[in-house]
C-alpha positions in Angstrom: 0.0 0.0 0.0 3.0 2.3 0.7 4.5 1.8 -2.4 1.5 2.5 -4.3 0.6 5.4 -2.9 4.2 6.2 -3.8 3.5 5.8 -7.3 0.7 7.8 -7.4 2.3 11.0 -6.2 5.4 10.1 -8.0 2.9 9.5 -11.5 1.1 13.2 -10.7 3.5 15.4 -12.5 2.9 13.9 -15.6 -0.6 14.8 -15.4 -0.8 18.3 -17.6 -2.4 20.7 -15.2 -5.0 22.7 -16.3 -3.5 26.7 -16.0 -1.3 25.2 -18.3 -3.7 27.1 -21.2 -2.6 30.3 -19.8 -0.6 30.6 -23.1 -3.2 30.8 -24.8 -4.0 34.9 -25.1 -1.1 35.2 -26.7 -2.7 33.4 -29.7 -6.0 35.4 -29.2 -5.2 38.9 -31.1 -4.4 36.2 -34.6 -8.6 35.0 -33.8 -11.2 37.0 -36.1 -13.8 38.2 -33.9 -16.8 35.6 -35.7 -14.5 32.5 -35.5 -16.0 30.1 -33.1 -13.2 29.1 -30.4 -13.9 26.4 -27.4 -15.9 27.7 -24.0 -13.0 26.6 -21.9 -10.6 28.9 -23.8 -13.2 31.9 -24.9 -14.1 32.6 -20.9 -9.9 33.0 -21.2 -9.4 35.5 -23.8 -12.7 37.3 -24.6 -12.0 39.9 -21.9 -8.4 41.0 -22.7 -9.2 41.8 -26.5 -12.6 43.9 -25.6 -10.5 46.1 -23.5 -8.3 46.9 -26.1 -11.7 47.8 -28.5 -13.0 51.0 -28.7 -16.6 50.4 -27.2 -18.2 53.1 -30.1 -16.9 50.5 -32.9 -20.1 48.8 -33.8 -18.3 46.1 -35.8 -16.5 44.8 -32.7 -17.5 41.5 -31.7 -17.4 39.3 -28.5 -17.6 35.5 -28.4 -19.4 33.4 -25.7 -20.1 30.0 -26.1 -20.6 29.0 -30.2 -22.5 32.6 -30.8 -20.9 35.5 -31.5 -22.5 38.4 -29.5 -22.1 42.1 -30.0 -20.7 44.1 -27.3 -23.3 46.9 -26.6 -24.3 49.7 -28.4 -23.0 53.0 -27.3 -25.8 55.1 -26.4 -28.0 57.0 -29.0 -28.1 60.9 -27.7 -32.1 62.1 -27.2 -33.1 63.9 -30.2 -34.5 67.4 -28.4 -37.4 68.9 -30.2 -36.7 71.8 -32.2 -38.3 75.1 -32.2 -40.9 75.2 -34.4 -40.4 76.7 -37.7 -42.4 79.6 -38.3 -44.7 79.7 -41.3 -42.7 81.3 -44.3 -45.3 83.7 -46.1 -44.9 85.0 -49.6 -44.3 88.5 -49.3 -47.5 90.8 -50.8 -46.2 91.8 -54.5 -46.0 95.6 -54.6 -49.1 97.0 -56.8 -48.4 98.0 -60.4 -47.6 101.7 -61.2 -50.5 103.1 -63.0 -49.9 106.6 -64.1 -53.0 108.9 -64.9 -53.3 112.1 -66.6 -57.3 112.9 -65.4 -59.5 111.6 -63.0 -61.2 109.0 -65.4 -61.3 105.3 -64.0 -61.3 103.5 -60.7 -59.8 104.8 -57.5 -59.0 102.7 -54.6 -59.4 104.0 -50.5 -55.1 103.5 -49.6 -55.3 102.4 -45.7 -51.8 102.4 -45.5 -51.9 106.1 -44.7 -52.8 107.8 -41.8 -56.3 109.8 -41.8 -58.5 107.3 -44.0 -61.3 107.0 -41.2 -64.2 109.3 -41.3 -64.7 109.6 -37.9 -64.2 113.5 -37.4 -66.0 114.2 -40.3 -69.1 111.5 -38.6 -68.4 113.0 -35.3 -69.0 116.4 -37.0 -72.3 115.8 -37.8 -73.0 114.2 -34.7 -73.3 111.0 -35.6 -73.4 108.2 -32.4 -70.6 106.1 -31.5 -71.9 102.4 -32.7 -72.6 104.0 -36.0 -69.2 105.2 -36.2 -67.7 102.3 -34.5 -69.3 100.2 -37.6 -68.6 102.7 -40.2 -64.6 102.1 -39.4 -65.2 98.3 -38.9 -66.9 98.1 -42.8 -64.1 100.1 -44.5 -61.3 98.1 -42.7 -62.7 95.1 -43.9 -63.9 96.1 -47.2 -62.1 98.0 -50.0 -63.7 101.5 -50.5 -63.5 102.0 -54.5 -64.3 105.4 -56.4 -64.8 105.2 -60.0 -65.0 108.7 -61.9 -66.8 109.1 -65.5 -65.7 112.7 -66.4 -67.4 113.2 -70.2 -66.1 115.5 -72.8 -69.4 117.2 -72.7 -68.8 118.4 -69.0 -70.7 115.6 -67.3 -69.7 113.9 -64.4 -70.5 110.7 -62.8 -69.1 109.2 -59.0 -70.0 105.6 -58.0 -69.3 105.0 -54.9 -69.2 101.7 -53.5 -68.0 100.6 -49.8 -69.2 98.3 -47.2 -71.9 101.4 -46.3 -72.1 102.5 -49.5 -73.4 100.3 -51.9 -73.1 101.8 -55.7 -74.4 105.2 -54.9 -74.0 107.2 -57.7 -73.4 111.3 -57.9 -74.3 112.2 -61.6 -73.4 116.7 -61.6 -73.1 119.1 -65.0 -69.4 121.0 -64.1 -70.5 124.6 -63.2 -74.2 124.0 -63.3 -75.5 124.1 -59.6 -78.0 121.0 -58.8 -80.5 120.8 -56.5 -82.1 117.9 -55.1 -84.5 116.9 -52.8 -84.1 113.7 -50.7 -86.8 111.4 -49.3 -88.8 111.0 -47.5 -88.9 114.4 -46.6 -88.2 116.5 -49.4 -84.7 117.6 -47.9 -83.3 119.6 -50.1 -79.7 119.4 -51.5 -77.1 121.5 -53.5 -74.4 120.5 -55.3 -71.8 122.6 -57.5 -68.9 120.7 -59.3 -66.1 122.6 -60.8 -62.9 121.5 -62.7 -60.2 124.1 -61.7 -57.7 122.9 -64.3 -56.8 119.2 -65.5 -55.5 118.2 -61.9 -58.2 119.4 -59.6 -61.5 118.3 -58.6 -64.0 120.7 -56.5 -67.3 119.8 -55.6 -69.6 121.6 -53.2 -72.4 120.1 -50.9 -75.0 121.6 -48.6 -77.4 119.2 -46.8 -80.3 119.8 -43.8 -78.8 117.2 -41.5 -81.1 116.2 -38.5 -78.6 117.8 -36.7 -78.9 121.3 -38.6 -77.0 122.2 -42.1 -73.6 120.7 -43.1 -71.7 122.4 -45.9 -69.7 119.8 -47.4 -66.1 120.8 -49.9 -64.6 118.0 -51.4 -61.6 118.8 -53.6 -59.7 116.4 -55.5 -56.0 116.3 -56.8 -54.0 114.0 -59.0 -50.7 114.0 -57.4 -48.0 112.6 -59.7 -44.7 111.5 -58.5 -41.6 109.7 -60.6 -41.8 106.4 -60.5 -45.1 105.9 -58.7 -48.7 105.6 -59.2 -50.7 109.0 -59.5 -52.4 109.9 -56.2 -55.8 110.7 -56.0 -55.9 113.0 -52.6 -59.1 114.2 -51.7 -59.0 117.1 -49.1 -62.5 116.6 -47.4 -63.7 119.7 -45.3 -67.3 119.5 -43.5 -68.8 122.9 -41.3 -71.7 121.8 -38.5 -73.6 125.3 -39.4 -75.7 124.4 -35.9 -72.5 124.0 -33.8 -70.1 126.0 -35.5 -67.6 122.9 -35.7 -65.5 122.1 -38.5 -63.3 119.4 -39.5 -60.4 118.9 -42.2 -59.5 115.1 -43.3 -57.4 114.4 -46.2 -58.0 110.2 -47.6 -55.3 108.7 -50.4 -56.5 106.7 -53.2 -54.7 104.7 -56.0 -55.2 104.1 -59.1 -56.4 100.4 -59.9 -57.9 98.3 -62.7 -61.3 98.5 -63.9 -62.2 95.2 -63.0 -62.0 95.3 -59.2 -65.7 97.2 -59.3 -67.7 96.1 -62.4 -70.9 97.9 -62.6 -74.2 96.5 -60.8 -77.5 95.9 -62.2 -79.1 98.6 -59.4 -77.5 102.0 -59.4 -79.1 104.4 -56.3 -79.1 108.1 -57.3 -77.5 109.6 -54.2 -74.3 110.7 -52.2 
């Protein structure tokens, strides 16, 4: 029994032992990453060549087992939501130049210039606040258009058409006073239009008002100006005989086509 138990301990070194596959990492860089090594040997050497891999490389590879696994992906940064992009609008084309040499055609109200409201002149002839509050609401949100019919025979014709106005019509001989009398009381009405020279416009109003008689002067100029449409400025002047009160306004209009105010079937004969 002593002699075999000699042996034994005497046969152990020629047993390989198993740290003798230490060696082996050495070996490990010559591996491709997909090549499919023993589990003994891959629990070895799978953590010395990750280290040496950059973890953001997605093409990297580790090995456990048979399978090929790959290492994890490097976080993907949260997308923050951007500001939101305001809506681009096309810019409003300038309007065409349209030069005029006499008052003939279609004039528009221009809103882009101070003094187009008719307030004073309404508070003149002391007209209440909702009416005048409703006036200004209808002319900002409709276009107030003029058109002028100036005949060689010295007629003269205004339609005037507006979100209070609709088509009223002025129809005056130049320098023959006209007199009319409005319903439904028989108010009467005067009216003198003159043409003081190609450029200028005058035309002359007095009207029994509930609130006593208004004397009206509207006088009309082309303005003309290089490289711009003519101006029609119309100087508007209204006296409250009753209250002694008077008010000056001055309203812009431009030329425009012809088409933006075809004609009616119903025409009213008025101011």
């Amino acid at each position: 029994a002593t002699v075999t138990a000699m042996q034994t301990v005497q046969a152990a070194p020629a047993i390989p032992a198993p740290v003798q596959a230490a060696p082996v990492p050495a070996m490990a860089p010559a591996v491709p990453a997909a090549t499919v090594v023993p589990a003994a040997v891959a629990v070895a050497v799978a953590a010395p060549p990750l280290a040496a891999v950059p973890a953001a490389a997605p093409q990297a590879m580790a090995v456990t087992g048979n399978t090929p696994v790959a290492p994890p992906a490097a976080p993907i940064p949260m997308q923050t939501s951007a500001a939101p992009t305001p809506m681009q609008t096309q810019p409003t084309p300038p309007p065409p130049i349209i030069h005029r040499k006499d008052f003939n055609g279609v004039w528009i109200l221009d809103k882009t210039q101070p003094g187009w409201s008719m307030r004073g002149y309404l508070e003149t002839l002391h007209v209440n606040e909702l009416a005048i509050q409703a006036h200004e609401k209808g002319e900002l949100e409709h276009e107030t258009m003029h058109r002028i019919e100036l005949g060689a025979d010295g007629s003269l014709k205004i339609t005037k058409r507006s979100r209070v106005n609709n088509d009223l019509v002025v129809r005056l001989t130049l320098g023959v006073e006209s007199v009319e009398h409005l319903k439904p009381d028989n108010r009467p009405k005067k009216c003198l239009a003159q043409l003081e020279g190609a450029d200028r416009l005058k035309i002359t109003n007095s009207l029994l008002t509930m609130n006593g008689m208004a004397h009206v002067e509207d006088i009309k100029t082309l303005i003309q100006e290089e490289g711009k449409s003519t101006v029609l400025l119309q100087k508007l002047t209204i006296n409250n005989e009753q209250t002694n009160k008077t008010h000056t306004m001055t309203r812009h209009f431009l030329p425009t086509t012809d088409d933006k105010m075809q004609p009616r079937d119903v025409e009213m004969e008025t101011t």
